[in-house]
LOTOR-252378 format. One line per field, with one value per residue (C-alpha): residue in one letter; chain; x, y, z. Coordinates in Angstrom, 3 decimals, padded with zeros to 6 digits. Layout:
<pts>
res [A, ...]
chain [A, ...]
x [X, ...]
y [Y, ...]
z [Z, ...]
</pts>
This chain:
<pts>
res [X, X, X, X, X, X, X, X, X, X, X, X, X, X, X, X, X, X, X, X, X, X, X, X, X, X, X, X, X, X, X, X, X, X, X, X, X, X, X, X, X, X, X, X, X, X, X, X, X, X, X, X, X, X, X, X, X, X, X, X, X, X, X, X, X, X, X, X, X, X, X, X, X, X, X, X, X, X, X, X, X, X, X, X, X, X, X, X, X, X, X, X, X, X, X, X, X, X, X, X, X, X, X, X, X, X, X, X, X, X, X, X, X, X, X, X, X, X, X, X, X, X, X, X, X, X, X, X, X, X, X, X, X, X, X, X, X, X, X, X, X, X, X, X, X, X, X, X, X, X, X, X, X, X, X, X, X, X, X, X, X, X, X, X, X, X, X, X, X, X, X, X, X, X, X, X, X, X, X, X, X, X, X, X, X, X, X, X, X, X, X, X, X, X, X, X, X, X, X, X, X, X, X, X, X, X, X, X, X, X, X, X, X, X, X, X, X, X, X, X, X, X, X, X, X, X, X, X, X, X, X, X, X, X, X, X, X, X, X, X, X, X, X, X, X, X, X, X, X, X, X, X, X, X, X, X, X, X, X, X, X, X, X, X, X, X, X, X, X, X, X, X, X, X, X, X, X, X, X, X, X, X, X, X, X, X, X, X, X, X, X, X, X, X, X, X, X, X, X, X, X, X, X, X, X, X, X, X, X, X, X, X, X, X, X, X, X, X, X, X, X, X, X, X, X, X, X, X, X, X, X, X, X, X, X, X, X, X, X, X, X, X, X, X, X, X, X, X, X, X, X, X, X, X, X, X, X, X, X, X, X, X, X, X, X, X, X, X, X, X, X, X, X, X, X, X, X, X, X, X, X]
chain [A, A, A, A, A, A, A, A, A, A, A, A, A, A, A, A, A, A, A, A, A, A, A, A, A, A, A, A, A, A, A, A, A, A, A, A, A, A, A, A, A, A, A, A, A, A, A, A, A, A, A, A, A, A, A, A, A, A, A, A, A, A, A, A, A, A, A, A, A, A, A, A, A, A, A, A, A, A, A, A, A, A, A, A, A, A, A, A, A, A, A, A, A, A, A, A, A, A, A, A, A, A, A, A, A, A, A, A, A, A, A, A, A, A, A, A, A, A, A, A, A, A, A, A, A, A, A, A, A, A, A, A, A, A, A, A, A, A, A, A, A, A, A, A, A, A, A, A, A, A, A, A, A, A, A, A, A, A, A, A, A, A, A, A, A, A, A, A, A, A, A, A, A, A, A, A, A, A, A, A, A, A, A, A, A, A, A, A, A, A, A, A, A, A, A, A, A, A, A, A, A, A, A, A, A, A, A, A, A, A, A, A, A, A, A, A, A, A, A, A, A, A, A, A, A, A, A, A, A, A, A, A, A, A, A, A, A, A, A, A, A, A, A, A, A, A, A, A, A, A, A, A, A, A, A, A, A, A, A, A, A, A, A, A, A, A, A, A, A, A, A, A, A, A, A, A, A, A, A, A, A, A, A, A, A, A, A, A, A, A, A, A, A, A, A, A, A, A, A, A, A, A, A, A, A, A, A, A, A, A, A, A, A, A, A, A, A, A, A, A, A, A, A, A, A, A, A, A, A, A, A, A, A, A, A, A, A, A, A, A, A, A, A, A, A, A, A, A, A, A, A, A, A, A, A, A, A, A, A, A, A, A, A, A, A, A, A, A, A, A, A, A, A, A, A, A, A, A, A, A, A]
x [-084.802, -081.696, -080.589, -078.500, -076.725, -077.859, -077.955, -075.307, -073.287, -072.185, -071.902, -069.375, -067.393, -066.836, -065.311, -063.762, -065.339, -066.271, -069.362, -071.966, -075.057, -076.105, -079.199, -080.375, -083.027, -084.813, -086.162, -088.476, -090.112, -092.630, -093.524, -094.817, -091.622, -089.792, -091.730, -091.302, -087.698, -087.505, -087.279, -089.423, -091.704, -089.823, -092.578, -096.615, -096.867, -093.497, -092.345, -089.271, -088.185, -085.248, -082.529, -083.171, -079.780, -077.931, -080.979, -080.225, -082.926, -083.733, -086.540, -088.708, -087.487, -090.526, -091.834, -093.450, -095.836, -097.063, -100.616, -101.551, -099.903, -097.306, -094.388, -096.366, -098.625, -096.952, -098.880, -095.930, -096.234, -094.187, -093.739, -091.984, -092.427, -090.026, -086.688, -083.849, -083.699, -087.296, -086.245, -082.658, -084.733, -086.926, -083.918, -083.081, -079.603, -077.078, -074.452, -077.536, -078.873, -076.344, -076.055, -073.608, -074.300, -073.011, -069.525, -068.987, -069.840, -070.888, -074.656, -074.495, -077.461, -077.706, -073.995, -073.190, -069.938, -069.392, -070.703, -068.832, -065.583, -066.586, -067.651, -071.374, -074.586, -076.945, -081.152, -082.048, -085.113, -087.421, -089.574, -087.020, -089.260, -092.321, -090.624, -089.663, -087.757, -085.013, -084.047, -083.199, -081.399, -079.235, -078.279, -076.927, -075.236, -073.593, -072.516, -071.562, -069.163, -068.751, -065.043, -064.388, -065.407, -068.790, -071.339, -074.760, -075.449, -076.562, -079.931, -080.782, -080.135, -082.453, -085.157, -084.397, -085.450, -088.852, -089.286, -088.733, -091.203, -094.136, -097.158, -095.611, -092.511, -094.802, -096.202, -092.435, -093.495, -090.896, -089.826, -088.449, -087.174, -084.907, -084.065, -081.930, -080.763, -079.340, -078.018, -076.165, -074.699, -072.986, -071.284, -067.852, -068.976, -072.506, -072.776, -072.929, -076.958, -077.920, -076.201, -077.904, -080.997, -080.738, -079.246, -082.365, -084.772, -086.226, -084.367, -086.404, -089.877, -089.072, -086.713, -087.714, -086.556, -082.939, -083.017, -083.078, -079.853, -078.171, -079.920, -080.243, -078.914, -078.727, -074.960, -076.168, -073.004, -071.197, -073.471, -074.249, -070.497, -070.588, -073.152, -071.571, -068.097, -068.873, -070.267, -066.758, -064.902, -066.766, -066.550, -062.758, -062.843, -065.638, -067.311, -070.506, -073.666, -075.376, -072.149, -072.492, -076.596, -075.951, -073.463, -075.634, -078.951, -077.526, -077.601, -081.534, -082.751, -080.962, -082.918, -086.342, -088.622, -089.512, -086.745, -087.940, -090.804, -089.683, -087.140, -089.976, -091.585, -088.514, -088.632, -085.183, -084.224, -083.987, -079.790, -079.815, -082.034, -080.222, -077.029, -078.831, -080.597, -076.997, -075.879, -078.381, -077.430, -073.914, -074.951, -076.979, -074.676, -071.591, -073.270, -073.320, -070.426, -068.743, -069.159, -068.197, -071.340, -073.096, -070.426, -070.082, -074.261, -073.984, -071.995, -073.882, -076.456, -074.204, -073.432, -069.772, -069.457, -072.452, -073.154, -069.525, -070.617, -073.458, -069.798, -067.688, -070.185, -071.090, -067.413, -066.773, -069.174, -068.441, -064.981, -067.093, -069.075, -066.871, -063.597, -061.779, -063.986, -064.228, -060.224, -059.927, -063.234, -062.724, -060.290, -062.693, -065.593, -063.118, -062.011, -065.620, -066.500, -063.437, -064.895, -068.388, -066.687, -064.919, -065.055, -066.553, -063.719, -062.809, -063.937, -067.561, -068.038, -066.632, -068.929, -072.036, -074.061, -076.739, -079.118, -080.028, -077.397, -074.716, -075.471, -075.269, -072.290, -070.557, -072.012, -070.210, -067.398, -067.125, -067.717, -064.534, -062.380, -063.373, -063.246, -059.494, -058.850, -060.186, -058.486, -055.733, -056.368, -057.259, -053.962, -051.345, -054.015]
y [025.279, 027.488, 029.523, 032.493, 034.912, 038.141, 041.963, 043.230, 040.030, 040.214, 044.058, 043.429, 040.625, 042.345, 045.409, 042.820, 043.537, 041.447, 039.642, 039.362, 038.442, 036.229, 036.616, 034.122, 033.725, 030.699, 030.932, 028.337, 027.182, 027.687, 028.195, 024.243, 023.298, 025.301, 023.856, 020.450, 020.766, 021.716, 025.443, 027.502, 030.973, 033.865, 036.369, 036.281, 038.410, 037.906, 034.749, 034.559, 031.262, 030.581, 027.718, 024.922, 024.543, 027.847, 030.444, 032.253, 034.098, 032.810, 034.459, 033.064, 035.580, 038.141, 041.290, 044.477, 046.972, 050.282, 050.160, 052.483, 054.851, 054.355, 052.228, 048.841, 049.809, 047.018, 044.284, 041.017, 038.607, 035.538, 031.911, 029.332, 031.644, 035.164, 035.581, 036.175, 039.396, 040.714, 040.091, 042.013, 044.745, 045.948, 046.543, 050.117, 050.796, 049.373, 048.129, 046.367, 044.333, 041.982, 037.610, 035.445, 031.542, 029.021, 028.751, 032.255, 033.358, 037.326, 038.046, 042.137, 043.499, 046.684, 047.909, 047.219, 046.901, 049.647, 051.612, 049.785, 050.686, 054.089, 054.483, 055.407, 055.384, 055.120, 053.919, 051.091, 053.009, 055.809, 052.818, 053.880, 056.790, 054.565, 053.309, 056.218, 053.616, 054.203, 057.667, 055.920, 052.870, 055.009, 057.433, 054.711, 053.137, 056.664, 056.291, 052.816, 053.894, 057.451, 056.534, 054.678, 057.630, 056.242, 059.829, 059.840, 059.953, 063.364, 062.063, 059.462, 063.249, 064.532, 061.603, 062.052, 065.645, 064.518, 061.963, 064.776, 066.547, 063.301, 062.818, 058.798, 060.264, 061.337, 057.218, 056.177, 055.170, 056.349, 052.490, 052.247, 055.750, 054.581, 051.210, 053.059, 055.828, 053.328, 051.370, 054.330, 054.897, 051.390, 052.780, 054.292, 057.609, 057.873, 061.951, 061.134, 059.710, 063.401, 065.012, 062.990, 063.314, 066.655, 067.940, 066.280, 067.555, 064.704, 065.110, 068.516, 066.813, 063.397, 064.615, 069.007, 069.378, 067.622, 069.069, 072.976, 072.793, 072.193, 075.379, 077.778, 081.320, 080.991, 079.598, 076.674, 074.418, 076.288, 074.958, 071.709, 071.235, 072.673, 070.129, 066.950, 068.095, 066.409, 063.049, 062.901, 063.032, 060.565, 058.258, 058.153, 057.289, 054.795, 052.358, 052.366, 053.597, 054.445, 056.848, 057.533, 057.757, 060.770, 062.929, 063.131, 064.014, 065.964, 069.053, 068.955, 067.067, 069.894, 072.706, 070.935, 071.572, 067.689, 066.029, 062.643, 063.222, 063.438, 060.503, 058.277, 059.425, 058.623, 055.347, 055.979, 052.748, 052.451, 053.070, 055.629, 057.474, 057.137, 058.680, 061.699, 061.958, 061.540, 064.175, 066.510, 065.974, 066.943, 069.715, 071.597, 070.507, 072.275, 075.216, 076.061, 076.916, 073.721, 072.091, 068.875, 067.808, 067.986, 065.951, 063.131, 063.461, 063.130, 059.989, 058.360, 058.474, 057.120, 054.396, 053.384, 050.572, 048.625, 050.239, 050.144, 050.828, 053.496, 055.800, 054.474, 055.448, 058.803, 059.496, 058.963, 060.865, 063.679, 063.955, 063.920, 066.808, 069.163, 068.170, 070.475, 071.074, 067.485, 067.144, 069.468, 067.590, 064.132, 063.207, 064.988, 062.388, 059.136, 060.509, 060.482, 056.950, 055.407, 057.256, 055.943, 052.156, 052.568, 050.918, 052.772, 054.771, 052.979, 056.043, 055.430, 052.087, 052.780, 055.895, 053.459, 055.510, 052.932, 053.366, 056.363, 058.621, 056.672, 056.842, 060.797, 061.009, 058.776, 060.569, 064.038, 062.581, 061.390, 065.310, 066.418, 063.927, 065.133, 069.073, 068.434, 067.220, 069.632, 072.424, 071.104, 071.002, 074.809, 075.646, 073.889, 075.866]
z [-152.065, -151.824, -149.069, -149.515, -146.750, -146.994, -146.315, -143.196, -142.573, -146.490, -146.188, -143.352, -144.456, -147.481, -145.069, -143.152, -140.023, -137.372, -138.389, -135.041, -136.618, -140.008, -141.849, -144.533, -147.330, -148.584, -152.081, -153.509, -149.654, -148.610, -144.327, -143.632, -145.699, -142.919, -140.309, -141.532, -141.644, -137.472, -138.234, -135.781, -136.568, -135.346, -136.010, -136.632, -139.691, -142.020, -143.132, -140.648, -139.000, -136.561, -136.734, -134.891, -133.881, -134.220, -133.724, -136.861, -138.971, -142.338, -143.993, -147.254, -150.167, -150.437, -151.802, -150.392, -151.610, -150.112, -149.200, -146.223, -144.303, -141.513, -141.624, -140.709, -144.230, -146.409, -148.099, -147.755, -150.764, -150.430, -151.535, -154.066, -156.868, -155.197, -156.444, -154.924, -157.039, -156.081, -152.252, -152.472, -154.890, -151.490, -149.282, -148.309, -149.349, -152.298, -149.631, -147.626, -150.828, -151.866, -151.150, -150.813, -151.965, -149.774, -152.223, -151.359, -154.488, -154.296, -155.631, -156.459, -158.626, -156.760, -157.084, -154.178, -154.459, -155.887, -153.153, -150.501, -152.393, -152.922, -149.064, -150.727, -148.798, -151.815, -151.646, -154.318, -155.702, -154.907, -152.978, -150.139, -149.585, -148.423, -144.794, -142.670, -139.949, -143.092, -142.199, -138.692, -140.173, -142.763, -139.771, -137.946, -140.829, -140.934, -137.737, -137.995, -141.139, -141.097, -139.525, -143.139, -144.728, -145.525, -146.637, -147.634, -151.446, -152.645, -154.456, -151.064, -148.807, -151.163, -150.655, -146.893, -147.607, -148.906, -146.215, -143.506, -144.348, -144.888, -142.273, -142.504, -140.495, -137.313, -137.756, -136.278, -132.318, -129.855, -128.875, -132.932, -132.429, -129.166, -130.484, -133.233, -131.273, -128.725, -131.660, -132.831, -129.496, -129.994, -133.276, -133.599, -134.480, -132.453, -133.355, -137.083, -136.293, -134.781, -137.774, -140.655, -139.005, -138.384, -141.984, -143.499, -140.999, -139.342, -135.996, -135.736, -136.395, -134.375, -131.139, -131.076, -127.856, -128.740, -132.240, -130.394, -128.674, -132.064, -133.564, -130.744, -130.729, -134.680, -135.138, -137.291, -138.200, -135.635, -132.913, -134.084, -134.012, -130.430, -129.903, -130.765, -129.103, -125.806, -127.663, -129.852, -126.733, -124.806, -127.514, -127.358, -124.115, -123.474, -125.411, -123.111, -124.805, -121.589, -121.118, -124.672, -124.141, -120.960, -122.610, -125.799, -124.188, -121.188, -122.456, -123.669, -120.301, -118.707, -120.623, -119.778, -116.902, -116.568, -117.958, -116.763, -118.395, -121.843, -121.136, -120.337, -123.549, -125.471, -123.846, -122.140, -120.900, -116.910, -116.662, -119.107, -117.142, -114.040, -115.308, -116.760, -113.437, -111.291, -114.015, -113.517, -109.688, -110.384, -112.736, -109.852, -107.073, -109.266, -109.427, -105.714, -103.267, -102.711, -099.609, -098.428, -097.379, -100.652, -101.927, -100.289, -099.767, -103.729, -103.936, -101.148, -104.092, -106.226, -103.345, -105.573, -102.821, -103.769, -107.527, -109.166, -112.532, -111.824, -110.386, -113.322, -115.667, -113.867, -113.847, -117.471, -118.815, -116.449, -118.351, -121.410, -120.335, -118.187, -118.622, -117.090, -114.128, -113.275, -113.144, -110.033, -108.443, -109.139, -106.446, -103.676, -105.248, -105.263, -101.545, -100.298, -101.976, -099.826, -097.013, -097.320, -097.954, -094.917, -091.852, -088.513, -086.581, -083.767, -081.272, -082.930, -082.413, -078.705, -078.283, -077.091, -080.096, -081.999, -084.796, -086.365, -084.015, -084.840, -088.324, -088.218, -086.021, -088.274, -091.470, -089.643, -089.113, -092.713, -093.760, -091.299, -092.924, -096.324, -095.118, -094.001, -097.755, -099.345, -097.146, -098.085, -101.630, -101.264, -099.319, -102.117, -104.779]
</pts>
């Protein structure tokens, strides 16, 4: 038995990035071997077993062939007799497909290397073609290390291409479709996903409805650069991916007639979907004359007393997304949340008012405070 470390924790060492997760293979055991030795299954249908002690993945070296449609069509073939060369040979990219032995010493039959100097993005073989969760993975890995000046090899863009354009594309369910997306939002350069995806044409096959606002009105690269403006500033400013998550789909929840519809579709996970919701909020409430009311009505909703990071997050990607209009606004919204954590006026609690009439006077009361700050805003405008 020898166990070699594998794939993305060599890829980043090599970059010398911070690695945060280790994968291994075993060649020459077999899955009672593993068992015997206090390992545990990690998954029903591929050889995978966890660490007993530190949790890790190490997987039996194996081989897979394309035999039905769909990115699940693979026949597995595993056991004593798989190299460690036939395992790193059915990885997706060059970078992805080198080992490391437990001296350290650097396993490369792909060129891998190569490609990591050269800041390449390149597939293995033309085998890449048979999993469409790859056009995913090598968007991310764009966005990942697009800010190292990482590209996309011309022959893999023209695979990606081919694989736009395949029934197996349509096979990708939306939960694999969100797990990268959100992945990519955790990435230094999260608008680099969108573009790959949309320069090969998956993004307009897999995510229409997102894929139109980066095409409408025929500007092409001028729009798509329009697009991803908000997302690059956002990203300079906050590492959140639900921040990340709002300002990138805002603009296409905000074209659609059932916008929560189509998240739930996507499989938008629950605080995602709250910030486009508060956004869309904000959105219509900006659009009207501004009154004090709806405001501090609006971040009542946001409740910043009791949900801190719902009004951070709302806030930040408000800056991502209107700038300039946020900058006169936001003091009005962080006014009204100190009025709403406030305690009860002393004439209130004195007025003999309970229940739901105190709750009103004190909510009016609130709205004059806030109307006398804003007038004065006006006046010094």
């Amino acid at each position: 038995m020898k166990i070699y470390l594998v794939g993305g924790a060599v890829r980043d060492q090599l970059l010398d990035l911070v690695v945060t997760e280790r994968d291994w293979v075993v060649v020459g055991s077999t899955p009672d071997e593993m068992l015997d030795a206090g390992f545990r299954r990690a998954d029903s249908e591929f050889p995978v077993f966890l660490h007993p002690e530190t949790g890790e993945e190490y997987a039996l070296a194996r081989t897979e062939v394309k035999t039905a449609t769909g990115y699940k069509g693979f026949q597995v073939e595993y056991g004593p007799h798989i190299t460690l060369e036939q395992d790193l040979l059915r990885r997706d990219l060059t970078i992805n497909a080198m080992a490391m032995t437990e001296g350290g010493g650097l396993i490369d039959i792909c060129g891998g290397r190569d490609d990591l100097d050269s800041g390449v993005l390149r597939h293995i073989t033309n085998a890449f073609t048979e999993d469409p969760v790859r056009l995913l993975r090598i968007a991310r890995f764009a966005a990942k290390l697009g800010c190292w000046g990482f590209r996309v090899a011309h022959g893999t863009h023209a695979l990606m291409k081919k694989m736009a354009l395949s029934d197996d594309l349509l096979s990708l369910n939306a939960e694999r479709i969100w797990r990268e997306m959100k992945g990519a939002f955790s990435t230094p350069q999260p608008w680099r996903f969108f573009e790959v995806l949309h320069r090969c044409g998956a993004l307009q096959r897999l995510l229409p409805e997102l894929a139109e606002g980066m095409v409408s009105g025929g500007h092409g690269e001028k729009t798509r650069d329009e697009f991803t403006a908000p997302l690059k500033r956002v990203a300079n400013e906050s590492e959140d991916p639900v921040v990340r998550c709002g300002v990138a789909l805002f603009d296409t929840a905000s074209r659609l007639a059932q916008p929560d519809q189509w998240m739930r579709q996507l499989r938008i996970e629950k605080a995602d979907r709250q910030l486009l919701h508060d956004l869309l909020r904000f959105h219509r409430l900006s659009q009207e004359a501004e009154q004090a009311e709806q405001i501090l009505r609006f971040v009542a909703i946001l409740n910043p007393k009791r949900q801190p990071v719902r009004f951070r997050r709302f806030v930040a990607a408000s800056h991502g997304l209107w700038p300039q209009q946020v900058e006169s606004l936001l003091p009005k919204l962080e006014y009204s949340a100190e009025l709403l954590g406030s305690p009860m006026p002393e004439e209130l609690v004195l007025s003999g008012l309970e229940g739901q009439a105190l709750g009103e006077a004190l909510f009016a009361w609130r709205v004059v405070r806030l109307e006398e700050v804003m007038s004065q805003t006006r006046g010094s405008n």
